[in-house]
C-alpha positions as CSV (number, residue, x, y, z in Angstrom):
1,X,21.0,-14.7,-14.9
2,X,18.6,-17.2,-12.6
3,X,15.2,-16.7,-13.7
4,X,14.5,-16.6,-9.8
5,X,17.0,-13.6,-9.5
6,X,16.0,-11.9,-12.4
7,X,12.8,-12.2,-11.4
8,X,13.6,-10.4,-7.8
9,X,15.7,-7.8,-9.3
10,X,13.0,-6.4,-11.8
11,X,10.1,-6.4,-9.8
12,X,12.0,-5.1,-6.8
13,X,13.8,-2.1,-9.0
14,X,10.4,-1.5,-10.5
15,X,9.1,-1.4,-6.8
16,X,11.6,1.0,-5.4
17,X,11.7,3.1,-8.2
18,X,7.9,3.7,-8.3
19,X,8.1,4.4,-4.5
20,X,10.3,7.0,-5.2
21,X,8.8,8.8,-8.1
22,X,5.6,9.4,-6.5
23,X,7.5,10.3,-3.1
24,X,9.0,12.9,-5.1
25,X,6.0,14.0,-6.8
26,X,4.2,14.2,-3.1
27,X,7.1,15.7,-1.6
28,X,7.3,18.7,-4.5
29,X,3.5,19.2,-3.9
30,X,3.6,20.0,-0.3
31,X,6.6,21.6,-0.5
32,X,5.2,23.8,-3.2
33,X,1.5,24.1,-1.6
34,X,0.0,22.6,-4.4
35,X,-3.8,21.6,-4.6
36,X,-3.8,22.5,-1.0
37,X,-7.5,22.2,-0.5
38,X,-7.1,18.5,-1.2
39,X,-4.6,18.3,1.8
40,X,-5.2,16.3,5.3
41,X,-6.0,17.8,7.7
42,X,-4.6,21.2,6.6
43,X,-1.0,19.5,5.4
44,X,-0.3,18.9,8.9
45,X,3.0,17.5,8.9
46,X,4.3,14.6,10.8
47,X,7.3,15.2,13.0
48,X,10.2,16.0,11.5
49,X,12.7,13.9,13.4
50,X,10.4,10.8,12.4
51,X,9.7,11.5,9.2
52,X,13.5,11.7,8.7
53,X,13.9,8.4,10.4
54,X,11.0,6.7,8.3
55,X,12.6,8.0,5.4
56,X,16.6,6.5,5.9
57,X,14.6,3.5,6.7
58,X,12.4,3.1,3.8
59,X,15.6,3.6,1.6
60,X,18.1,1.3,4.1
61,X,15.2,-1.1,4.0
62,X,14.7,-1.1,-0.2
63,X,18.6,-2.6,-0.4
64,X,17.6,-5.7,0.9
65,X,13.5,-6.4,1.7
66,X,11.8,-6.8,-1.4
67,X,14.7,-8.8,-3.3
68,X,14.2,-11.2,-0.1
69,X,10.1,-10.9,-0.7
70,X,10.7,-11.4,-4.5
71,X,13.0,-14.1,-4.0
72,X,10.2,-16.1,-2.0
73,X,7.4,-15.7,-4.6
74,X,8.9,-17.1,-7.5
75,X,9.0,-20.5,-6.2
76,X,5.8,-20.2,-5.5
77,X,4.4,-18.4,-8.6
78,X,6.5,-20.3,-10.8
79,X,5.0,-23.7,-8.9
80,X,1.7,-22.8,-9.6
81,X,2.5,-22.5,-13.5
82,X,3.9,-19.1,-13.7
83,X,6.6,-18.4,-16.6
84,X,9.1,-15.6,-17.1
85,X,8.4,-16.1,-20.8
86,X,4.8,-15.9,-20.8
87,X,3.4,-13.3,-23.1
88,X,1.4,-11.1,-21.7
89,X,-2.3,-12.2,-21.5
90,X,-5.2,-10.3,-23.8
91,X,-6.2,-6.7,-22.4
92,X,-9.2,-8.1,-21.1
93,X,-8.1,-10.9,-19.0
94,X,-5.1,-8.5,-18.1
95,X,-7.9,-6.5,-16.3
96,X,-9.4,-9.3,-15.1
97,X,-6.8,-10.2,-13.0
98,X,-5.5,-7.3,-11.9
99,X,-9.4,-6.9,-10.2
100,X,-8.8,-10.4,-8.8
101,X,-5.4,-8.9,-7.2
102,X,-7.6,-6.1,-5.8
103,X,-10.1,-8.2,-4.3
104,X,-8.0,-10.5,-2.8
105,X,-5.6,-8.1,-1.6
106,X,-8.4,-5.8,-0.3
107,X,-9.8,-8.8,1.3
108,X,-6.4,-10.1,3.4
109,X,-5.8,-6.7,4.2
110,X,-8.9,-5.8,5.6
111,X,-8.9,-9.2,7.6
112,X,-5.2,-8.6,9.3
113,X,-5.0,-5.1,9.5
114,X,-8.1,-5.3,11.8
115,X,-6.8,-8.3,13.8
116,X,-3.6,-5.9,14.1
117,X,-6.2,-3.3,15.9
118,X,-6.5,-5.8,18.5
119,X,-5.0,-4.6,21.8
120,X,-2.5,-6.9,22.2
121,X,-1.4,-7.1,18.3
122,X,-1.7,-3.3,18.3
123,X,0.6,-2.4,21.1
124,X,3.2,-4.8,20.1
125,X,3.1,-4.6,16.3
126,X,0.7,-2.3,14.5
127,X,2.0,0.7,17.3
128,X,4.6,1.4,15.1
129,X,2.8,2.1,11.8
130,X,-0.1,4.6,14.0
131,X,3.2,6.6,15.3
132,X,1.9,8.7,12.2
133,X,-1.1,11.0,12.9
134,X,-0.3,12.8,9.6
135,X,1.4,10.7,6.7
136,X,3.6,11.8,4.3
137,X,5.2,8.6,1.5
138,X,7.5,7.2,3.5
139,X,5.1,6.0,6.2
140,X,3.3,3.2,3.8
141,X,6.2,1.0,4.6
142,X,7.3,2.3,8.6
143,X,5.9,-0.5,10.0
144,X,6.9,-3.6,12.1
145,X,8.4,-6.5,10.0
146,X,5.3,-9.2,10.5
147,X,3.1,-6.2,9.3
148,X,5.1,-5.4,6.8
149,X,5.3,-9.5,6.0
150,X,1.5,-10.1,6.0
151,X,1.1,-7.1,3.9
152,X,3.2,-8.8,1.6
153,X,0.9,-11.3,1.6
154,X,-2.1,-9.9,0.6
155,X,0.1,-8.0,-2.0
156,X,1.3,-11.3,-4.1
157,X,-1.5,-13.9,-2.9
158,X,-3.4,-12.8,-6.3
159,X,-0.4,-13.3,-8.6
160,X,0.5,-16.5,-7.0
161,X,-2.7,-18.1,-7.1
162,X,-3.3,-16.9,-10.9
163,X,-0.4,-17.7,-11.9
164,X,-0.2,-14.6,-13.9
165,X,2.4,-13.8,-16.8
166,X,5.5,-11.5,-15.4
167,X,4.0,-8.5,-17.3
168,X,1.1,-8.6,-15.7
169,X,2.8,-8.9,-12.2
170,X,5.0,-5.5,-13.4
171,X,1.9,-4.2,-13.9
172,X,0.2,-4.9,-10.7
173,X,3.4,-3.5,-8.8
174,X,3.3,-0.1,-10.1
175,X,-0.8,0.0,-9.2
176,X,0.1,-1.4,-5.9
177,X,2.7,0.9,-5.0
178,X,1.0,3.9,-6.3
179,X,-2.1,2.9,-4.2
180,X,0.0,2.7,-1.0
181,X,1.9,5.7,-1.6
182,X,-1.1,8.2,-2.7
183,X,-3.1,6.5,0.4
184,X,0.2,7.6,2.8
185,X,0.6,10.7,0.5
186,X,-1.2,13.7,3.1
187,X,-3.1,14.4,0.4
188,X,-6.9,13.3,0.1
189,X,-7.6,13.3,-4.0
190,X,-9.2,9.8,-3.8
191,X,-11.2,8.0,-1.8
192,X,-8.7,5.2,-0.9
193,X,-6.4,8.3,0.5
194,X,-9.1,9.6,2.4
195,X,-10.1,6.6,3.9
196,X,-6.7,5.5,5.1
197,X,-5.8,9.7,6.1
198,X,-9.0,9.2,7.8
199,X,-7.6,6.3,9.6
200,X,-4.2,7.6,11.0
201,X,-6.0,10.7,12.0
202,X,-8.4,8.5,14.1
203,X,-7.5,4.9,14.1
204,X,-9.8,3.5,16.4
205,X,-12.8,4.8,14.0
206,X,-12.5,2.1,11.8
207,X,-11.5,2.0,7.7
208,X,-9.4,-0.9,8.1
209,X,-9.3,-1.8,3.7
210,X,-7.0,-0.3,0.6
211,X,-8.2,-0.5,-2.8
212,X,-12.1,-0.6,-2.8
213,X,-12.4,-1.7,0.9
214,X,-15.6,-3.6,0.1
215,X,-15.5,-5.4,3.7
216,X,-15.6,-1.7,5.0
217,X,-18.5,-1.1,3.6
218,X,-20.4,-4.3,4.1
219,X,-19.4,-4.2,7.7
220,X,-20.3,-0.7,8.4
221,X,-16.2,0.2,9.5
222,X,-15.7,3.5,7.3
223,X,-19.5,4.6,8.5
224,X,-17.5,7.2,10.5
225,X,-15.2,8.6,7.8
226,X,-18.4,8.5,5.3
227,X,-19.8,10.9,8.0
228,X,-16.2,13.1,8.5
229,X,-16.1,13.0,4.9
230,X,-19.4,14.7,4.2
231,X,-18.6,17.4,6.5
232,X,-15.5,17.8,5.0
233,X,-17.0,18.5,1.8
234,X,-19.7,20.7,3.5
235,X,-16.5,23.2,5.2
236,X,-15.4,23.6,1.8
């Protein structure tokens, strides 16, 4: 097999089949009323006829998107040095990177999700991703193809630029997607899903990062949740 299309084909299985897992995992929770106090919002659900719809689209869409995504990053990855049969690095550069793939992802997301907030960008692109006031898994990828592009992005910019060994970039997938996911899950048991639950619930009120959302924080944008969070810990 091509080492480009091998390549494609691992990362985007591994990708899909994360999604999935924790989708089920979320999906069992709610269904089950599970840890309910750590629910958004009071597991609010989303509409039923759109969560339906995000869902046939997230699975449609997983046939054919990330194979195409994967399929452009190797070229580029594999320009800047990167090998299919590179070992993996030593534990402690692993980490090392993987923190440079959160910083720089955290850092391109912050910067065009917040442009997307713009009026104009917001009505005819990032709309489509706020049609969610309450998430539920399927949402993290409901979105319009340039977001979902640019999020792309800031998802494999770290990688690229590293040049980091494919085990690594399995690695960083499976964080990735779980981050995503547990941020879309209607369920608030970290900060990065509280934020971003935060967010849909009120989306002109800032919180605009993923991971650490350090630009949040030095620009004052999550003051609001900080304050809705508080309160929310008060109530319990």
């Amino acid at each position: 097999m091509p080492p480009q299309l091998h390549f494609a084909l691992v990362l985007s299985a591994l990708h899909t089949v994360t999604l999935l897992l924790v989708w089920a995992l979320f999906a069992h929770l709610h269904r089950r009323g599970i840890a309910a106090r750590f629910q958004v919002h009071g597991g609010s659900a989303p509409d039923a006829a759109l969560s339906r719809r995000a869902g046939r689209e997230l699975i449609s869409g997983h046939l054919l998107f990330p194979v195409l995504m994967y399929l452009v990053v190797y070229p580029l990855w594999s320009a800047r040095g990167g090998s299919m049969t590179a070992p993996f690095e030593p534990p402690l550069e692993v980490a090392l990177h993987v923190l440079a793939f959160i910083l720089l992802q955290d850092t391109i997301f912050y910067w065009s999700h917040r442009t997307l907030h713009r009026p104009y960008l917001y009505k005819r692109i990032h709309a489509r991703h706020h049609r969610f006031r309450y998430v539920r898994v399927p949402v993290a990828e409901f979105a319009h193809p340039v977001e979902n592009a640019l999020n792309f992005v800031a998802f494999f910019a770290g990688p690229v630029l590293l040049a980091s060994s494919f085990p690594t970039l399995m690695l960083w997938v499976v964080l990735r997607v779980i981050e995503t996911t547990e941020a879309h899950s209607g369920y608030a048991f970290t900060g990065i899903s509280s934020r971003h639950s935060f967010h849909h619930l009120y989306a002109a009120k800032g919180c605009y990062g993923s991971f650490l959302s350090p630009w949040d924080l030095l620009l004052g944008t999550d003051r609001q949740w900080r304050k809705w969070r508080k309160e929310q810990t008060e109530a319990q």
